[in-house]
C-alpha positions in Angstrom: -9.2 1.8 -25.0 -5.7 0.3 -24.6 -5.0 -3.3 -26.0 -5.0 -5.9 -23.2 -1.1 -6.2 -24.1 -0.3 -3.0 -23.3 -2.1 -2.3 -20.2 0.3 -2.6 -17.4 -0.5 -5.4 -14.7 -1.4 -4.7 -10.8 -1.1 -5.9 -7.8 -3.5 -5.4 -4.7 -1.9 -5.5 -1.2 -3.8 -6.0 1.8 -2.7 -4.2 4.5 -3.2 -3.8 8.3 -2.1 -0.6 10.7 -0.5 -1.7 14.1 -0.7 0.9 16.0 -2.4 2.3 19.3 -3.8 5.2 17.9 -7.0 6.2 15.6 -6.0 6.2 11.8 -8.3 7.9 8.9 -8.0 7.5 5.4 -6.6 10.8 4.3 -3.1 10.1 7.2 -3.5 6.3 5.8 -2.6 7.3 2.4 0.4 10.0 3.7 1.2 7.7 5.7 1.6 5.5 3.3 2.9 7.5 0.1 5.7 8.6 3.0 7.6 5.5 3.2 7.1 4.7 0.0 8.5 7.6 -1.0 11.4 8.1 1.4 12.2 4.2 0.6 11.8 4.3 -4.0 12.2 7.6 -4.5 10.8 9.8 -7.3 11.3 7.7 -9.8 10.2 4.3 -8.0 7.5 5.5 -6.3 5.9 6.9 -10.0 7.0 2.9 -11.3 5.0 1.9 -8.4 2.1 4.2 -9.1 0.6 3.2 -5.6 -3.0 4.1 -5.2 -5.0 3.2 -1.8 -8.3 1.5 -3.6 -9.9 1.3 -0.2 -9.1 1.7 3.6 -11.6 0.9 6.9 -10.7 3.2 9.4 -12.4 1.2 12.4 -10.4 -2.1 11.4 -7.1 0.3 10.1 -7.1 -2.1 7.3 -6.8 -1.5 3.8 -6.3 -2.0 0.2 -3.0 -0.8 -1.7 -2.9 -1.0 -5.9 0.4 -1.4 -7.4 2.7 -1.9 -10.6 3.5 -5.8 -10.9 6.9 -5.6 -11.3 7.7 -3.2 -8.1 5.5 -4.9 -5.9 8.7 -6.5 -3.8 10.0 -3.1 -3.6 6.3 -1.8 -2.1 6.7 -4.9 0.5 10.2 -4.0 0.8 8.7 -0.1 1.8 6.2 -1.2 3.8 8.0 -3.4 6.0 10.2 -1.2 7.1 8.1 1.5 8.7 8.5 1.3 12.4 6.3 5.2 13.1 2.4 5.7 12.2 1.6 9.1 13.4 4.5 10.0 15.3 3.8 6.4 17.5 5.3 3.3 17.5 3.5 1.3 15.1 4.3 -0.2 11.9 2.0 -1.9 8.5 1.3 -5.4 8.2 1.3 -6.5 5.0 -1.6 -9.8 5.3 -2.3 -10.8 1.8 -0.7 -9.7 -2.1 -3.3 -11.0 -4.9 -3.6 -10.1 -8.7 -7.7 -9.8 -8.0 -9.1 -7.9 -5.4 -12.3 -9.6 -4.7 -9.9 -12.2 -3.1 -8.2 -9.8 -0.9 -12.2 -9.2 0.7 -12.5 -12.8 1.2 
């Protein structure tokens, strides 16, 4: 077990698809680790250390885990994704909280 003082802090982001076509979870997550990638690079996206907690594929909403100290560089990431599949489309980023079971409110 790792003391409380040492355990790095997370983020959960809430996040929303916009896009006209059909999304599952497997291309949510590349889709995803993609921009995050091409945005941080090696080295930010393993600061990050993304993980996508949970995603509904009929709503194309989800829920993104995240280091607390890159989590304006995530948004930064995120925001600037303008192609889901190969569409116009880009993520919406609804809600940031330290808990998730505010983010299913």
């Amino acid at each position: 077990m790792v003391v409380p003082t040492l355990r790095k802090k997370k983020r959960y982001v809430h996040i929303k698809f916009e896009c006209p076509c059909n999304i599952s979870e497997n291309e949510a997550q590349a889709e995803l680790y993609g921009a995050l990638l091409s945005f941080l690079g090696e080295l930010g996206f393993s600061r990050a250390n993304p993980k996508l907690v949970e995603f509904n594929s009929g709503s194309k909403s989800g829920i993104l885990k995240c280091s607390n100290t890159e989590i304006q560089n995530v948004k930064a990431a995120l925001a600037l994704v303008s192609r889901v599949k190969g569409e116009n489309g880009c993520i919406r980023i609804l809600k940031v909280s330290g808990i998730i079971s505010k983010l299913k409110e």
